[in-house]
C-alpha positions, 0 to 999 in steps of 0.5 A: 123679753117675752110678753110673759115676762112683762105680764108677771113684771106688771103683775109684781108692780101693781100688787105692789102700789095696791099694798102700798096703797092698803098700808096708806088706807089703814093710816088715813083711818088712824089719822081719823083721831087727830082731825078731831084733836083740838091741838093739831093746828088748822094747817096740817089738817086743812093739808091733810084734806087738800091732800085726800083730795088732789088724791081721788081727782082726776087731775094729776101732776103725774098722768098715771094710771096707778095714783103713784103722785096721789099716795106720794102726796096722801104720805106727806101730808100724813107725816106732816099731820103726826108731826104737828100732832107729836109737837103739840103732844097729841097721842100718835100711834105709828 
């Protein structure tokens, strides 16, 4: 392969993390309604921080330069947040 062909590959990748990680964003704005409800457990949301957290360090588990381990976490500990919520019967929007 040709350096162009690298370029456009790495160009198709990184547009690819940068709209998962808009998608991911605009979740975490959402997600904002339930750190405030009081029937979401304490545990979710204390994971949901730590998660937001591990996200924005400099410390990974993963050395990469696109934050693929910080969204796989961030994702997570969404999904484990609207699980408490929807089982506590707190409103979750998708």
């Amino acid at each position: 392969m040709d350096g162009s062909l690298w370029l456009v590959v790495a160009v198709v990748l990184v547009l690819a993390v940068a709209g998962c990680a808009a998608v991911l964003l605009f979740r975490v704005f959402q997600a904002r309604r339930l750190l405030l409800d009081a029937g979401v457990p304490l545990q979710s949301k204390a994971l949901f921080w730590a998660a937001v957290v591990y996200t924005v360090s400099p410390i990974d588990l993963i050395p990469d330069p696109v934050y693929l381990d910080g969204i796989g976490v961030l994702l997570v500990a969404l999904r484990a947040l609207h699980a408490a919520a929807a089982g506590r019967g707190a409103k979750v929007e998708p």
